[in-house]
N, CA and C of each residue as an Amber inpcrd file, in Angstrom:
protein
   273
  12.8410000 -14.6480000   3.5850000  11.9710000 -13.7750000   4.3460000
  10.5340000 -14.1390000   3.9960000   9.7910000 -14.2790000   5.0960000
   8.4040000 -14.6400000   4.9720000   7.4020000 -13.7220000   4.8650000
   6.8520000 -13.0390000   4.0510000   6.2570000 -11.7050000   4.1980000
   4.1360000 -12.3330000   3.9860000   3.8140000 -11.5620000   4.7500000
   2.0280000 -11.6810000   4.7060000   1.2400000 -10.5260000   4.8790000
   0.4510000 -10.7680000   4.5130000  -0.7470000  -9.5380000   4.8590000
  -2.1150000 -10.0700000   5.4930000  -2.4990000  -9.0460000   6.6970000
  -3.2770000  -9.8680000   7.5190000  -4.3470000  -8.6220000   6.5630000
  -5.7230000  -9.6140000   6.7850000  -6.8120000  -9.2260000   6.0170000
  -7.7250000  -7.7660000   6.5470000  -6.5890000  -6.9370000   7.6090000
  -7.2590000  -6.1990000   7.9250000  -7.6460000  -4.9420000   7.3240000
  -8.5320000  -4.0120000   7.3900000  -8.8710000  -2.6450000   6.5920000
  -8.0840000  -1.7590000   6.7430000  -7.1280000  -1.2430000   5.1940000
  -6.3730000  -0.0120000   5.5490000  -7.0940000   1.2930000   6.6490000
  -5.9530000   1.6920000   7.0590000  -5.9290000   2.7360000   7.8010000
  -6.0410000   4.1820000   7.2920000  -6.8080000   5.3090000   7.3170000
  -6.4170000   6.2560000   6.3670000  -5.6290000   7.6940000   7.2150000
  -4.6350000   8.1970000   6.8190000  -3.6900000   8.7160000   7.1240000
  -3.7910000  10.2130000   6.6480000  -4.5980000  11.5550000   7.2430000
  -5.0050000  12.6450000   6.0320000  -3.7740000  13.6190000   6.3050000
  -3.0510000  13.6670000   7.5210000  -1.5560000  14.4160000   7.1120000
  -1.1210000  14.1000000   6.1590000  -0.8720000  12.7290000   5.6360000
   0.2190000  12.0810000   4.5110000  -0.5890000  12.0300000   3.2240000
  -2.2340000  12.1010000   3.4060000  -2.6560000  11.8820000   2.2320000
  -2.9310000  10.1320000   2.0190000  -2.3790000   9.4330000   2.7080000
  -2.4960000   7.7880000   2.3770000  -3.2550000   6.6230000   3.0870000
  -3.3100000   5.7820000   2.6150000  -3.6250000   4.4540000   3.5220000
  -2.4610000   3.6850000   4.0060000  -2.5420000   3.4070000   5.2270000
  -1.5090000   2.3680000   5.8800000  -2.0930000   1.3000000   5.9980000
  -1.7320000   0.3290000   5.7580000  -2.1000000  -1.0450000   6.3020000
  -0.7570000  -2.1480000   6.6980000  -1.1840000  -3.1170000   6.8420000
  -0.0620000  -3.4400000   8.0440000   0.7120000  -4.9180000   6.8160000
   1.9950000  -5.6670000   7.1340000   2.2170000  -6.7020000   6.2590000
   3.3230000  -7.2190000   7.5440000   3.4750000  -8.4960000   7.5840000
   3.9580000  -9.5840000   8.6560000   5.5620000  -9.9960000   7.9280000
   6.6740000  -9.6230000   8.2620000   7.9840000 -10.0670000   8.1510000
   8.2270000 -10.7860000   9.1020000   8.2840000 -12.0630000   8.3560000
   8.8970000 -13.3490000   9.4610000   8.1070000 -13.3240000  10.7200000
   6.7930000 -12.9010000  10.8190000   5.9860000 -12.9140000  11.6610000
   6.1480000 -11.6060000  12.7180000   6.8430000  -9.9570000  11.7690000
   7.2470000  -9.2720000  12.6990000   5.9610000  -7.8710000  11.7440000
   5.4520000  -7.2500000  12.8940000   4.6110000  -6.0700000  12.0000000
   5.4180000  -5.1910000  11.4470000   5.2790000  -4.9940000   9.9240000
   5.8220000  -3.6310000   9.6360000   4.7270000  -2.7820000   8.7850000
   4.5240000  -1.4140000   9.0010000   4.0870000  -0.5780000   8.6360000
   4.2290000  -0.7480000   7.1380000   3.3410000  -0.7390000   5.9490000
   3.3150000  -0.3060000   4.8080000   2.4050000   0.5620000   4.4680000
   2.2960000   1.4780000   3.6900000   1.3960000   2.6000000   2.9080000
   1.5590000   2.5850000   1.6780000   0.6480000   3.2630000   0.9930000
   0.6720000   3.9590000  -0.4130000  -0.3610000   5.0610000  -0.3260000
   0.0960000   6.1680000  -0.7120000  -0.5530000   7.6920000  -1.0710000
  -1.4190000   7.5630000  -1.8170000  -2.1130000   8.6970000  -1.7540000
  -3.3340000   9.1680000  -2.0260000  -3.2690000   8.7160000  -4.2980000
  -2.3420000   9.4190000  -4.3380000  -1.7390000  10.1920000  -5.3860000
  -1.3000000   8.6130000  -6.2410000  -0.9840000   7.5720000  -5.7850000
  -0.5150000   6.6840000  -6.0090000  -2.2610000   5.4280000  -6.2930000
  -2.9290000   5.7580000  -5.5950000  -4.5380000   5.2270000  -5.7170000
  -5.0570000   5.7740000  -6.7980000  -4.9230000   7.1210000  -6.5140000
  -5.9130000   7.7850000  -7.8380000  -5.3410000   7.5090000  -9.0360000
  -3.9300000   7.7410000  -9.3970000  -3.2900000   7.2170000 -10.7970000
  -3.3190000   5.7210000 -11.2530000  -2.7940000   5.1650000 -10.7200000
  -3.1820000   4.0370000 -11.1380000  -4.0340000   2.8900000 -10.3510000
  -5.1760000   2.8470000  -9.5570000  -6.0630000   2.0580000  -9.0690000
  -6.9870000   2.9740000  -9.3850000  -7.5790000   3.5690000  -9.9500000
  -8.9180000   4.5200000 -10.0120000  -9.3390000   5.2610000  -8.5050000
  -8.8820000   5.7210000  -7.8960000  -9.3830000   6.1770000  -6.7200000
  -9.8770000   7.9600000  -7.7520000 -11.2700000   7.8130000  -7.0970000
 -11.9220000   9.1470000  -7.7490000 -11.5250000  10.3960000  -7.2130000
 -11.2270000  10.5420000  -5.9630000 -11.1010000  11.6740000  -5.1070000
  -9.7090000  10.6890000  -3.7270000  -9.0520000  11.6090000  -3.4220000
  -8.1360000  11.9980000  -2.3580000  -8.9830000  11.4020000  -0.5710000
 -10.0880000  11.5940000  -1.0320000 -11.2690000  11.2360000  -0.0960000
 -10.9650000   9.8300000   0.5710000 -11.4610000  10.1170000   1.8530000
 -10.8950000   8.4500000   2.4600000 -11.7940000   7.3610000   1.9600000
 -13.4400000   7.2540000   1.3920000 -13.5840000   6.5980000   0.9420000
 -13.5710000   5.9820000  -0.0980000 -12.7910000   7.0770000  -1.3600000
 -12.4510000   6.7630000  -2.7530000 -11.3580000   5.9710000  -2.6280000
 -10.2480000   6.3440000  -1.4310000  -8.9030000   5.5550000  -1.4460000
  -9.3490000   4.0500000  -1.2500000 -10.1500000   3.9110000   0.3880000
 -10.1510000   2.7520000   0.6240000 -11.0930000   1.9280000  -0.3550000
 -11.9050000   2.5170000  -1.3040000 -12.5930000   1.6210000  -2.0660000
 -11.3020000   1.3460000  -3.4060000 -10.8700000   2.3440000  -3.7790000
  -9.6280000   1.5220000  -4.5340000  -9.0560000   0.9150000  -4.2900000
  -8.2680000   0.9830000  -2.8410000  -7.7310000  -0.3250000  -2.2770000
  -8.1080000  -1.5850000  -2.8010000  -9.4370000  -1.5700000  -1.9800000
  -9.8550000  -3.1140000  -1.4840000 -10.0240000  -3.4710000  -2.9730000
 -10.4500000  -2.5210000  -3.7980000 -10.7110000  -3.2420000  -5.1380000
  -9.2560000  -3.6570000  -5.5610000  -8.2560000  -3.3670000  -5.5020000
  -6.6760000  -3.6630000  -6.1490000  -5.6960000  -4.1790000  -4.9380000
  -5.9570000  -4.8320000  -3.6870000  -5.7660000  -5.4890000  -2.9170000
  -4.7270000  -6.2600000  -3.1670000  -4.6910000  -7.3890000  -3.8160000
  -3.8500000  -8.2840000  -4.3070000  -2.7890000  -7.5570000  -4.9460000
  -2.6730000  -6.2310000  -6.3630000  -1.9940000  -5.9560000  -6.7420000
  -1.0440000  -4.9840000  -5.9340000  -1.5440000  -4.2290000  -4.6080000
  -0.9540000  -3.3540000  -3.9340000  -0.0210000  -4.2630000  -3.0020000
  -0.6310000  -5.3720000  -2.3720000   0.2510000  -6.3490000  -1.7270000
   1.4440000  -6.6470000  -2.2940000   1.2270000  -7.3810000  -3.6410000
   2.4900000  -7.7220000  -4.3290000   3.5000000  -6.6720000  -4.3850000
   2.8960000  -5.6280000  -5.0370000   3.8760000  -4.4180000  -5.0370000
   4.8350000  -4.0770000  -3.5220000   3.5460000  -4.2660000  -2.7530000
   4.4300000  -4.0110000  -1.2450000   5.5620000  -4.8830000  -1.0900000
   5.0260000  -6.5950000  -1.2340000   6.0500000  -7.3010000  -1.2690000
   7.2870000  -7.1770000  -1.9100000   7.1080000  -7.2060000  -2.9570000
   8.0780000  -6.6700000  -3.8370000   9.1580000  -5.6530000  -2.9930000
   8.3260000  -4.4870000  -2.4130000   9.1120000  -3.2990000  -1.7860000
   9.8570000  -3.7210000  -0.8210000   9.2600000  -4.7760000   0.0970000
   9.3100000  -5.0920000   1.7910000  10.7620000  -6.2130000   1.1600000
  11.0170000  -6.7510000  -0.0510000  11.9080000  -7.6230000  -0.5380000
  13.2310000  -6.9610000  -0.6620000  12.9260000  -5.5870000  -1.6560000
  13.8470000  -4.9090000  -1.5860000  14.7150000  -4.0760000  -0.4000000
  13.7000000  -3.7630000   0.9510000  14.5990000  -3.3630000   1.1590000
  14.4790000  -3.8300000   2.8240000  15.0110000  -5.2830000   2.8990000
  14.5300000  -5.9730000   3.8510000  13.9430000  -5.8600000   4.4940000
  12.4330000  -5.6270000   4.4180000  11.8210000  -5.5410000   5.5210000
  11.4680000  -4.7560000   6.2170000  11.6970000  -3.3430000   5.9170000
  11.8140000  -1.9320000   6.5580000  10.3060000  -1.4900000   6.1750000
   9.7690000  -0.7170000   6.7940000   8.6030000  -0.1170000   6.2910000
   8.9320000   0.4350000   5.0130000   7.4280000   0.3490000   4.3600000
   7.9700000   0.9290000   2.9370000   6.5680000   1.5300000   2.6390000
   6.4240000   2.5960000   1.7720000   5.6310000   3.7330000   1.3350000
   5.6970000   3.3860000   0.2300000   4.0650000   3.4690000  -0.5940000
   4.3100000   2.8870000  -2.1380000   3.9870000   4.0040000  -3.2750000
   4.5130000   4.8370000  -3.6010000   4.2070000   6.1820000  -4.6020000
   4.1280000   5.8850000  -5.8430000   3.1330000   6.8520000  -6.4530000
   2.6510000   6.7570000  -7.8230000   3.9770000   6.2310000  -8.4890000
   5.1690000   7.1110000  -8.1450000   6.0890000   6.8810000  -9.9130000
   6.4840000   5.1410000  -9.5300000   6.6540000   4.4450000  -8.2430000
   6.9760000   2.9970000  -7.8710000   6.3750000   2.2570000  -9.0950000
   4.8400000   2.2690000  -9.2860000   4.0110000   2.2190000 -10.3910000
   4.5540000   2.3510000 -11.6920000   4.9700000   3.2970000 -11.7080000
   4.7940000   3.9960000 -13.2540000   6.0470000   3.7390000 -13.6900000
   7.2580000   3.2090000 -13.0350000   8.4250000   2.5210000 -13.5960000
   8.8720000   1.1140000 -13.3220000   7.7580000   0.1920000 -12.3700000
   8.2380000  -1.0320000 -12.0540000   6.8860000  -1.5270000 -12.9910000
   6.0600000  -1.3280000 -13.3710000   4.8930000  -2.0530000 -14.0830000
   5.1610000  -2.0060000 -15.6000000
């Protein structure tokens, strides 16, 4: 499975609390996120705020990708949501 991330700016999501941004299976879009709750614990996001998230993002970019990958590996390819505890027991 070929998985990518196109360089575009998460999306911010304030029902769910998260950022979505997008990652390429075998050249097919699937939806990925990670919560609010999941930024602030471990990427420093200061506030719940859409610009504290997306500035944690972009600052931990590379490490949220992998993680996604990682996710998008496990469970072929399906959209996947990335939560604090994902973190706090795969790291």
């Amino acid at each position: 499975m070929k998985i990518s991330f196109p360089s575009c700016a998460p999306e911010y999501c304030a029902p769910d609390l998260a950022l979505t941004f997008r990652a390429l299976v075998d050249d097919r879009p699937v939806e990925c996120s990670i919560t609010a709750e999941a930024l602030e614990d471990h990427f420093g996001a200061r506030s719940p705020r859409e610009e504290d998230l997306v500035r944690a993002f972009m600052a931990h970019r590379a490490d949220i990708e992998l993680a996604a990958q990682r996710l998008l590996n496990a469970v072929d390819g399906k959209p996947v949501t990335l939560h604090s505890g994902y973190f706090r027991f795969c790291n």
